[in-house]
N, C-alpha and C positions, 0 to 999 in steps of 0.2 A: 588157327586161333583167332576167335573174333575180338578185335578191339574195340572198347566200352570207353566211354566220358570218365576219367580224365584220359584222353588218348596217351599210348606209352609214345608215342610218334611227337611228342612234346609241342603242339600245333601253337604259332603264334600269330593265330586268325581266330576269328570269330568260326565256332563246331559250324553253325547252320551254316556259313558259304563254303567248307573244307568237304561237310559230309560225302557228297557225290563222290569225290576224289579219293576219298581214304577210304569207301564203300569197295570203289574198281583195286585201289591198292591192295585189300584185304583179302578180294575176291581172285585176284589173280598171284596171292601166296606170300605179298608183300612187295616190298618197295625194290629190291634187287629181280625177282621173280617177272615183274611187271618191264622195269625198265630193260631186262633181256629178249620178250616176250617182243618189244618195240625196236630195240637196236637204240636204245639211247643211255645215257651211263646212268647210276643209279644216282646220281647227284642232283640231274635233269628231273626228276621222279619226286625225290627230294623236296624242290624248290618249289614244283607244284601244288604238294601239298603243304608245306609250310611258309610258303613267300607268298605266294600266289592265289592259292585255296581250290584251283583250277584244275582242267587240262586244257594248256592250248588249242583254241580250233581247229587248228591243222593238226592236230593228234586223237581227237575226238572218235572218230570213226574206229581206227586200229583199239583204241582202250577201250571201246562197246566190243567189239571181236573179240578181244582178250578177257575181257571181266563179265560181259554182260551185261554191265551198267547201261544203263538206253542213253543214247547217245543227248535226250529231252533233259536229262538231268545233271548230267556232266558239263553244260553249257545252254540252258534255259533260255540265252539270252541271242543264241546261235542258231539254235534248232527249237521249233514252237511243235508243242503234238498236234497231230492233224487230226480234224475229225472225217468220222468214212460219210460216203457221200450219200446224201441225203436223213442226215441226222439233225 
């Protein structure tokens, strides 16, 4: 089920900085689906997207494996996309 603006996830962040995160959430079956997928409890999952609007950098990698989300968008400020060489 894809989640649409007003998120049922009851976000108390600004959409634009949560999107990344509730994208991977959605993408890997939801908020328990995902945080089993990582080994962290679903509360962890939780706070990132609703405290936070994140995923921690040091989680980053494992949540692009699980969801597909590019690791550029879940932490923009972490990881910059490269361009190939000589572009």
């Amino acid at each position: 089920m894809r989640l649409t603006p007003p998120l049922n996830l009851g976000l108390n962040i600004a959409m634009k900085e949560a999107r990344p995160v509730v994208e991977a959430v959605e993408r890997a079956g939801g908020i328990s689906a995902l945080a089993m997928a990582l080994n962290v409890t679903p509360q962890a999952v939780w706070k990132w997207v609703h405290e936070q609007g994140r995923v921690p950098a040091t989680r980053v990698l494992e949540v692009e494996r699980v969801s597909g989300v590019p690791r550029e968008q879940l932490r923009p400020d972490v990881f910059r996309r490269t361009e190939a060489a000589g572009e």
